[in-house]
N, C-alpha and C positions, 0 to 999 in steps of 0.2 A: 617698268612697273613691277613691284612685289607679287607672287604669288606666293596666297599663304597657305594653299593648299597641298596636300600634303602628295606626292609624286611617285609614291611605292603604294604600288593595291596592298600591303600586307602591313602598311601603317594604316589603310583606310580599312582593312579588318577588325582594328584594334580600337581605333577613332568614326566610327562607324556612325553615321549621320541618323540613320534611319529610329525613329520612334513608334512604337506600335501604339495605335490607339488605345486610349485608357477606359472605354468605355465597356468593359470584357465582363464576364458577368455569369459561372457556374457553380452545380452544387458545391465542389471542391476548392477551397482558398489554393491564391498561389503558390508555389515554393519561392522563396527568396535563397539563396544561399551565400553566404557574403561573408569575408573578414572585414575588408579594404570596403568602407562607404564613403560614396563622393561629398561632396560639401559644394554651393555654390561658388562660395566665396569666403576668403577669411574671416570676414565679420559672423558668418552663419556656422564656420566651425566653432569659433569663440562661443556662441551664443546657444549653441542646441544643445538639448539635454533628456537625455536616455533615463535618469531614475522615477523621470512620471512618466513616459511614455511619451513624452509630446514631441520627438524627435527619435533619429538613428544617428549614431557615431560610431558604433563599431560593431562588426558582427557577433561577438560575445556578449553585449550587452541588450541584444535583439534584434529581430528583423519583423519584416509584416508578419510571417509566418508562426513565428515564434509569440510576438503580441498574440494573437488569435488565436492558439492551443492555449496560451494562459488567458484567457478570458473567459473561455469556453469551458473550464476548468474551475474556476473559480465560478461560473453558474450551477452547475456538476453538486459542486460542493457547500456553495451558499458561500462563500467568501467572498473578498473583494480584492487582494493583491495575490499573486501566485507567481513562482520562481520554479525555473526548469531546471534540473538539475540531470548527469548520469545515470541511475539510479535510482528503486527505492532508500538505499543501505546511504547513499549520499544526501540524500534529503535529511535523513536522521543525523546524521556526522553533518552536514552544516546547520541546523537549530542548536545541535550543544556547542558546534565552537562560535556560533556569534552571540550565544546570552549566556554564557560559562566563565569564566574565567578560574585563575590560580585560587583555592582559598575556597571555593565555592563546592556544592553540592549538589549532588542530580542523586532522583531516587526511579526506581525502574520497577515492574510487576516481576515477580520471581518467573511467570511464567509469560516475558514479554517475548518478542524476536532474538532467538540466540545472538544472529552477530550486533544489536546495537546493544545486550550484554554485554558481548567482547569486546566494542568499542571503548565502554566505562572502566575494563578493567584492562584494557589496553594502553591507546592512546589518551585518554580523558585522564586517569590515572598518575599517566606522567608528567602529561602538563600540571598535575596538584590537584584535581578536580576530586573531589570524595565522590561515593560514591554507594548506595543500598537497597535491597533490591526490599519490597514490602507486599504483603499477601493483596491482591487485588481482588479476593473474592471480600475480603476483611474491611470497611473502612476503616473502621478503630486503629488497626497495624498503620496505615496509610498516617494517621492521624499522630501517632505515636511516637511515628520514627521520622514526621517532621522536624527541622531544627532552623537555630537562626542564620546558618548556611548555605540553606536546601533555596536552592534560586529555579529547579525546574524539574520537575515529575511529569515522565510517560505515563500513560494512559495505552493501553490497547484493547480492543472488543471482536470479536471474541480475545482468548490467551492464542498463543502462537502454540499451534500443535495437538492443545490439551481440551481448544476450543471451552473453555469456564467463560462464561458470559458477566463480566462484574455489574457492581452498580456505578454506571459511569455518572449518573445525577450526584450522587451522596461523595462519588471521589471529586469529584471538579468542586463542588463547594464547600469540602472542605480544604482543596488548593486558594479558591478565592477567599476565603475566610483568614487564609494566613499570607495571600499576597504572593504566591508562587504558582510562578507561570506552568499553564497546563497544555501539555503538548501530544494530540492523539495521533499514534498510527492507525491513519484510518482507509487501509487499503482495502479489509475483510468489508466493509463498509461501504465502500467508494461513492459516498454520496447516494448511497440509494437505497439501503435499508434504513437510515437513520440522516438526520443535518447537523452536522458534529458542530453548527454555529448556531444552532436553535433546538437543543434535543427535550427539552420540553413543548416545541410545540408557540409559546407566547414571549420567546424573544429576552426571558428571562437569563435560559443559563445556556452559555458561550465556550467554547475552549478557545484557548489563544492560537494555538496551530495546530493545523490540519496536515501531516505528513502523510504521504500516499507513495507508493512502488505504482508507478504506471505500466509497470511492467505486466500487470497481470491483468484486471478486467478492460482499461480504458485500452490496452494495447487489443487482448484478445487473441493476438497468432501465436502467443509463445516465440516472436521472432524480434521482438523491441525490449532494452533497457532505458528504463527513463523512472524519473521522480520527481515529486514537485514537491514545494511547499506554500500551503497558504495560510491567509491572515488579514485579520478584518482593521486591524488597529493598523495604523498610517506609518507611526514611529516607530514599532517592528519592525513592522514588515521592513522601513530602509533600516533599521540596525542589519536584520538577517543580508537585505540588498546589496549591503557594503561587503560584509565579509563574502556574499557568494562573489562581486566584484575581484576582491582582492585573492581568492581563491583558482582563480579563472576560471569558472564553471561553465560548463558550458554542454550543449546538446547539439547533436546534426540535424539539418532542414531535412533529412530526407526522414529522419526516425521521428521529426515533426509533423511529417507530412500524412504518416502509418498510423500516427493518434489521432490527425484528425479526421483522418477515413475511417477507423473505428468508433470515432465517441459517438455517432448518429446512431448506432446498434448496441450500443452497451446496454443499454435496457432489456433489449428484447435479452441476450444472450445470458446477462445476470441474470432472469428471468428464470430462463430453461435450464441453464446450470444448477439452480436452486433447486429445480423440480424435484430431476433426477435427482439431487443428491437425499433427498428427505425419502425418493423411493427407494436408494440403494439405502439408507440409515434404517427403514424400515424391515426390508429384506435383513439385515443384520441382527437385529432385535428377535427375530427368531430362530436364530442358528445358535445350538447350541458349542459352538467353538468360541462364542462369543458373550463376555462378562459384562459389557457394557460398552452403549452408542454414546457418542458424546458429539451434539447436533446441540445445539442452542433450541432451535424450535421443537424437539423434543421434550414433552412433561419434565419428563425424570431426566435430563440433560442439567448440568451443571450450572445455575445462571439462568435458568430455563425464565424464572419471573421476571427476572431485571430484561433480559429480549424481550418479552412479550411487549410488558409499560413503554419500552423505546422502540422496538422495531414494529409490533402490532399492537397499538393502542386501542384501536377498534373493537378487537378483539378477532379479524382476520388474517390471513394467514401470512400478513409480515411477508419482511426479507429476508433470505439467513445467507443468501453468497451460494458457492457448490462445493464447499469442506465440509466432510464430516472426520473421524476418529473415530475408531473400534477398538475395544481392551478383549486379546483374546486370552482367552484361559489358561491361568497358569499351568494348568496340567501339561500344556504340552509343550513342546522347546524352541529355541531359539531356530533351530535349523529347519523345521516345519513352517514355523511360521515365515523365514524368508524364503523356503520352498516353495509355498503357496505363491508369496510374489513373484518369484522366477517363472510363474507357470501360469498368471494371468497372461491373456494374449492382446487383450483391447488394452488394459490397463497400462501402458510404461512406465517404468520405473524412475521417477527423475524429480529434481527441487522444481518450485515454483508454480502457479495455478493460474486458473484465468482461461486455459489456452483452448482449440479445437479437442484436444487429445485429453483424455482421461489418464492421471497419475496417482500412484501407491508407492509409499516410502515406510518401511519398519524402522520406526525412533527403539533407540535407547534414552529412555524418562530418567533413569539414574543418573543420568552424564548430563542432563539439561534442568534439572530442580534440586534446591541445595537439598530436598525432602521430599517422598515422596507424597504430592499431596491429599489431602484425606479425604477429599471429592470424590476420590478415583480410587477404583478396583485394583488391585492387585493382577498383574499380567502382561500382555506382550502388545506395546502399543502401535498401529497400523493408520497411518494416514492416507483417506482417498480425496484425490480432486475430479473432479465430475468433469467431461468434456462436452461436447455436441453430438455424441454421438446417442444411438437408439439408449434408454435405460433397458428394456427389456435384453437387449443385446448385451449390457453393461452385465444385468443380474445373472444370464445364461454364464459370463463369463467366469463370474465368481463364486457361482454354482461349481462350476467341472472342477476347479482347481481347489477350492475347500473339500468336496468332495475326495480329491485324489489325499490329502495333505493338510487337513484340520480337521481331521475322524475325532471325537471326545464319542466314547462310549459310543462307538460304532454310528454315532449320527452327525453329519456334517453341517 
């Protein structure tokens, strides 16, 4: 008589009989982590299929885990399909290379995210893709420098850096008035100052996708890269599906698993970020080192009406994220003003937001806008991101070191 059992304990490691019950059930989804998915039988490999979800076939194209952060995601955000990607910068780079092509046209806010800038006059560029960047405080510019080429315009809210609040209502319809897909970065936003799939409110006006950097509020540690993209239209979303396919995109189960232990607190955290950052914009508004706050939920902020209409309708106190911008006075020089940052001690000096830790980076404006533009003060631009830490602590910090190193007529 055959035995078909296998006679090395180190094949029954491998071939392991044992099944844990499936009736398991905590706050936390599982991790899956997979290349290699089994299949019953040939007929069911034939047969499954990963682009609606109603199956797994391979671990790039998803696991439980992976379904679950994009569903979760797409509530977040009001959407209905969502694709995970490396990256925010990758979420942007796969919407232009799966609705772009040779011959065609992408138009950009002068003052959108530097690198998906550099992607259009990088790699977009080469492939044939034209490419112009148009004032998004302006619709008329927007309107202007539409063509019968232009197949896709960013959108961003606030601007990257400059924080200008546009009017995102008046840009999208006049994208849909000419039939050119409208694509928001909407990380500043992450679903919770605004619904970048209902921003009036009655289901009227729509954008076609929602690009987001998970990297900053949905992550929260400052210790995950990730991106997504989403979209409410069916036949998108599989155009973008295929090329993320054929691209091999893909994300770790365990940088999946950090999103979805953060998305429960994102609220509370966008929250308190927001705070402080409107009390350190505050604090800045009275030092005279300083020419100008630029906070969206500030009156006199750039944009300041178009936030109000979309982020506080009501007329309370909205969402604005935990960025603000400071223009400090030309009077004084470049080396004071990156003195001051060397000598904040809460503050670190580094890209990126979202995270526990409070960050301060001095831009050069000249090397990132073809002009400077005419919203904006004359002087030394300074970007803070707000962390969890005390404000009161934050403003002691920026106290001592203006103090030592942003004197304008002996007052700090």
């Amino acid at each position: 008589m055959t035995n078909d059992a296998p006679t090395h304990n180190l094949t029954d490691l491998i071939h392991h009989a044992y099944k844990p019950p499936g009736n398991f059930d905590s706050p936390q989804p599982g991790v899956f982590k997979a290349s290699t998915v089994y299949f019953p039988n040939v007929a069911a490999m034939r047969q499954r299929e990963w682009k609606d979800k109603s199956g797994y076939t391979y671990g790039l194209h998803g696991t439980p885990t992976t379904y679950v952060l994009e569903e979760r995601l797409c509530t977040l955000e009001g959407g209905l399909q969502c694709l995970l990607v490396p990256s925010g910068l990758a979420a942007l780079a796969l919407v232009a290379l799966a609705v772009l092509k040779t011959g065609d046209e992408i138009l950009l806010p002068d003052n959108a995210y530097g690198p998906n800038k550099a992607l259009a006059e990088g790699e977009l560029l080469a492939l044939g893709i034209a490419h112009r960047f148009y004032d998004a405080m302006n619709p008329a510019d927007l309107k202007a420098k539409l063509s019968p080429k232009t197949r896709l315009v960013w959108l961003e809210a606030p601007g990257s850096v400059t924080m200008e609040f546009p009017d995102l209502v008046a840009l999208l319809n006049i994208c849909k008035a000419h039939s050119v897909l409208a694509a928001l970065d909407n990380t500043w936003g992450a679903g919770l100052a605004f619904q970048p799939f209902d921003l009036t409110g009655d289901g009227s006006c729509s954008i076609d996708i929602s690009a987001h950097a998970l990297t900053k509020y949905p992550s929260g540690g400052g210790d995950v890269l990730m991106g997504s993209v989403i979209t409410r239209d069916a036949g998108l979303h599989l155009q973008i599906k295929m090329t993320h396919m054929r691209l091999g995109l893909g994300v770790a189960a365990n940088d999946a698993e950090t999103l979805l232990r953060a998305l429960p607190s994102i609220g509370l955290r966008y929250q308190a970020q927001d705070r402080c950052a409107r009390a350190l914009a505050r604090w800045w508004l009275a030092q005279k080192a300083c020419v100008q706050v630029m906070h969206p939920a500030l009156h006199d902020s750039p944009g300041h009406a178009h936030w109000q209409s979309l982020c506080a309708p009501d007329g309370g106190e909205g969402a604005a994220a935990g960025l603000f911008s400071v223009m400090l006075s030309p009077t004084l020089t470049q080396q004071q003003v990156d003195n001051f940052c060397d000598h904040l001690k809460l503050f670190k000096i580094g890209y990126s937001w979202g995270g526990p830790v409070s960050l301060v980076v001095p831009y050069s404006l000249t090397s990132m806008r073809a002009q400077w533009p005419e919203q904006l003060q004359q002087g030394y631009l300074v970007r803070f991101s707000t962390g969890l830490e005390s404000p009161a602590d934050l403003i002691a910090d920026l106290h001592q070191s203006a103090q030592a190193w942003l004197a304008v007529e002996g007052v700090a």
